[in-house]
N, C-alpha and C positions, 0 to 999 in steps of 0.2 A: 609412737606413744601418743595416744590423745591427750589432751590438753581440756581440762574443765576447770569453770568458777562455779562454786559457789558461795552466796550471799543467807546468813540469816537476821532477824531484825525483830525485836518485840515492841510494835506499834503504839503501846501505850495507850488503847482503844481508843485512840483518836478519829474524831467522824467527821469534823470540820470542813469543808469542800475545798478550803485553800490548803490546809493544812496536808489533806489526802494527797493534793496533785502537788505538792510540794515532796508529799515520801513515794510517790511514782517518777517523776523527776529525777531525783537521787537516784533509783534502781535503773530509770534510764539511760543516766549518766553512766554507767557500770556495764548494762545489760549482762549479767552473769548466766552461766547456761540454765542453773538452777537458782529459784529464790524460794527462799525458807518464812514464813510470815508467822510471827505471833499475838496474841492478844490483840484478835480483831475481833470486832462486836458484830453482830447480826446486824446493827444498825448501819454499818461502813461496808459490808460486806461486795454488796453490789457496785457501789464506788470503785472499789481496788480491783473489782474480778473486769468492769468493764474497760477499766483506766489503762490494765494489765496487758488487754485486751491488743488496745489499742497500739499499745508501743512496740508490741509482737510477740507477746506471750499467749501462746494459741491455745496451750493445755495447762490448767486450773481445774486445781483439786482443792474446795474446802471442806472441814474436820464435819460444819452444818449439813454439808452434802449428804453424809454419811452415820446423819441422826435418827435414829427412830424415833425419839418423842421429844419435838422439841421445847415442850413444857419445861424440860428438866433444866433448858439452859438460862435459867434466871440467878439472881446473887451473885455469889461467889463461881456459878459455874456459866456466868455467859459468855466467856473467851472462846476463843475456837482458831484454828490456825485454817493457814495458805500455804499451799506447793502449787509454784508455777515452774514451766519448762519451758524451751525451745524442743522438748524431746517429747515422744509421745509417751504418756502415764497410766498405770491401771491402778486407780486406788485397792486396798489391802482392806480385809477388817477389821475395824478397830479394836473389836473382843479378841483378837489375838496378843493384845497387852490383859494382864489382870492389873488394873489401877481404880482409882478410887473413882475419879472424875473421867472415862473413857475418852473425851471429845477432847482433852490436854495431849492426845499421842493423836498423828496423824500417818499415816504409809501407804507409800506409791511407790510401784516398782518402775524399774525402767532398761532397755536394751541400750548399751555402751560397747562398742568393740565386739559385739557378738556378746559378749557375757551381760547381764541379767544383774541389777543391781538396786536395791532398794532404801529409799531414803524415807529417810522418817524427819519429823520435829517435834519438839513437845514444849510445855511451857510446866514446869513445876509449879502446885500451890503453893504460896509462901507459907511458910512456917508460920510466922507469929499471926497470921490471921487462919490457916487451918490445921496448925497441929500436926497429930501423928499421918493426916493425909498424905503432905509431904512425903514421908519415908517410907507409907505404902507406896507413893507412885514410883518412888526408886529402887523399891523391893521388885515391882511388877517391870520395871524398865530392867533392871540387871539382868531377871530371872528372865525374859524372853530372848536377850544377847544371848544370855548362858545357854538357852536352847537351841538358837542359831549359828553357832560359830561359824558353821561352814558357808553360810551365807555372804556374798558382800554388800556391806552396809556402808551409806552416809546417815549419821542421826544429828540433829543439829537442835539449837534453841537455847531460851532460858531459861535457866538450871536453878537459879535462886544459891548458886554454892557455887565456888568456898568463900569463909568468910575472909580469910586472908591466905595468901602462899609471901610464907615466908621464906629468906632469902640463907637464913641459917637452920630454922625450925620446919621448913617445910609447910605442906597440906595444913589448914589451920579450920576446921568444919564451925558451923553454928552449934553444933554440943560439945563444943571447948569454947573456955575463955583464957585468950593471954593476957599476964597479971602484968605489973608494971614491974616486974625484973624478969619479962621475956619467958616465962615459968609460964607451957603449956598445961593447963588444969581441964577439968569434967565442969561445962556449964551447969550447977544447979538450977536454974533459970529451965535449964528444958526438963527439968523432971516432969513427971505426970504418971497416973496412975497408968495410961496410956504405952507410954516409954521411957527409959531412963535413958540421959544424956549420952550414956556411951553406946546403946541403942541409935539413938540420930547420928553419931559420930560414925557408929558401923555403916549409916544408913547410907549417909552423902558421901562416903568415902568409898563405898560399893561403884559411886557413877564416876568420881573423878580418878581413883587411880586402881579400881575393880572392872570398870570396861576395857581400859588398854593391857587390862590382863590375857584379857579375852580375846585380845585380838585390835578390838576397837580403841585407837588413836586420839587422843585430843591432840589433834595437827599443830595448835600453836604452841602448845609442851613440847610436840615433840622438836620444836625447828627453832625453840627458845627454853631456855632455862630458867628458874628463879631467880637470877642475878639481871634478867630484863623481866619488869613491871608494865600492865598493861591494864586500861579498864573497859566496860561495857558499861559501867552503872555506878552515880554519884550519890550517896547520902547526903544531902543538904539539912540545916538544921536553923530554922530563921537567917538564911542567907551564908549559911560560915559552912563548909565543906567540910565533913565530921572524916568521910574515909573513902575511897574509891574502889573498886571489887570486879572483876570479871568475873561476871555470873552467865554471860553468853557464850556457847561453847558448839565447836564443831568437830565433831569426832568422826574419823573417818577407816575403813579395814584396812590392815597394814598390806594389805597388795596393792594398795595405789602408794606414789608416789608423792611425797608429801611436798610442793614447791613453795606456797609462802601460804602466810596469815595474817592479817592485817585488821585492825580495830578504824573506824572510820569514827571521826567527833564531831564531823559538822550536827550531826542532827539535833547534840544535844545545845549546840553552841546555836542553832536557829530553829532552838526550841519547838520542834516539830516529829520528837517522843521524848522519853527521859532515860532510851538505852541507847547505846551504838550500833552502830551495823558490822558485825562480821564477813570479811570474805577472801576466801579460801580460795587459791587454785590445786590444784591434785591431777596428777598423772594415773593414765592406766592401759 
């Protein structure tokens, strides 16, 4: 059985030159077979692909590589992601997702063991800043799983979901709200002429417990229960910690072997992004 890590990690489009060689550092410190990179800017890009580079990542795949116009990546749409390897990668097309914002899904295939295996990452738009985008991107993420089963897949990144996993109630999505007597309800809050609440509820709940339908794994569900709590990502609110959320996820096809998953904190603890890093290892 081979033995793989992987690493994913949403940058927090930090461009800082100490900052950078401080979240290269980290991945050094690790060195996983595979690193999963999100919400990086055009402006850092060069930084991380050479820094990468350097510590022995020879094949780098960014989402900008893979752009035809890169006018479009301004606003809300100038993220872009990273797949780096110790292994050799042939990046995928990315019109092979139908999503709102294309350059949020990144895919590169790769040889393991003789078999053929492709990893993806993406970074969901959040909700409250673009709406029903959101639950198209995880309409077009499901529906490509749903076409591939027979394929094996790592897909990894930040998911912006679920809002809570509770420990009695279960999957808890951003089109519910829990009342103060534990009473799961329909968010009003997400109506729109757009969607209706139980719409976004179907939406985000298609990627967290509709991919391992399919086949696709979230690794840390599956090697931990709701009776252990974990985060990626801190709500803060004028300094007071409002709630904590694993919104970073690594799902993986059930023919690998699932060996552990682990949430890493230094980064938020030395302030150098405002998610955690995930990393997985898996057998195959």
């Amino acid at each position: 059985m081979k033995r793989i890590s992987v690493l994913t990690w949403n940058l927090n489009s930090r461009t800082n030159d100490l900052t950078v060689n401080k979240q290269i550092e980290l991945i050094k410190n690790h060195m996983p077979d595979i690193v999963t990179l999100q919400e990086v800017t055009i402006n850092s890009l060069e930084k991380i692909r050479s820094q990468l580079k350097e510590v022995g990542y020879k094949n780098i795949v960014a989402s900008f590589d893979l752009c035809d116009d890169m006018s479009l990546l301004v606003g809300k749409r100038k993220y872009g992601q990273i797949i780096a390897s110790k292994f050799n990668l042939t990046p995928d097309i990315p019109s092979n997702f139908d999503i709102p914002f294309i350059e949020r899904v990144l895919t590169v295939s790769l040889e393991l063991n003789g078999q053929k295996i492709k990893i993806h990452t993406t970074h969901a738009p959040p909700g409250s800043s673009n709406g029903i985008v959101k639950i198209n991107h995880f309409k077009g993420i499901y529906n490509y799983f749903s076409n591939n089963k027979d394929d094996t897949h790592i897909l990894s990144g930040d998911f912006n979901t679920p809002k809570y996993e509770h420990k009695e109630l279960g999957l808890i999505t951003w089109g519910q709200t829990l009342t103060k007597d534990n009473e799961v309800i329909f968010s009003r809050a997400k109506e729109s002429d757009e969607c209706s609440a139980e719409e976004w509820d179907k939406g985000e709940r298609k990627i967290m417990l509709g991919l391992p339908s399919l086949g696709l794994k979230d690794v840390y569900r599956e090697l931990y229960s709701y009776d252990t709590q974990d985060y990626s990502w801190i709500l803060n609110r004028k300094g007071e910690i409002i709630s904590k959320r694993r919104y970073d996820h690594i799902f993986a096809s059930s023919n690998f072997k699932y060996i552990s998953a682990d949430y890493l904190h230094s980064p938020l603890e030395d302030k150098i992004s405002d998610h955690s890093v995930l990393l997985v290892y898996l057998g195959l």
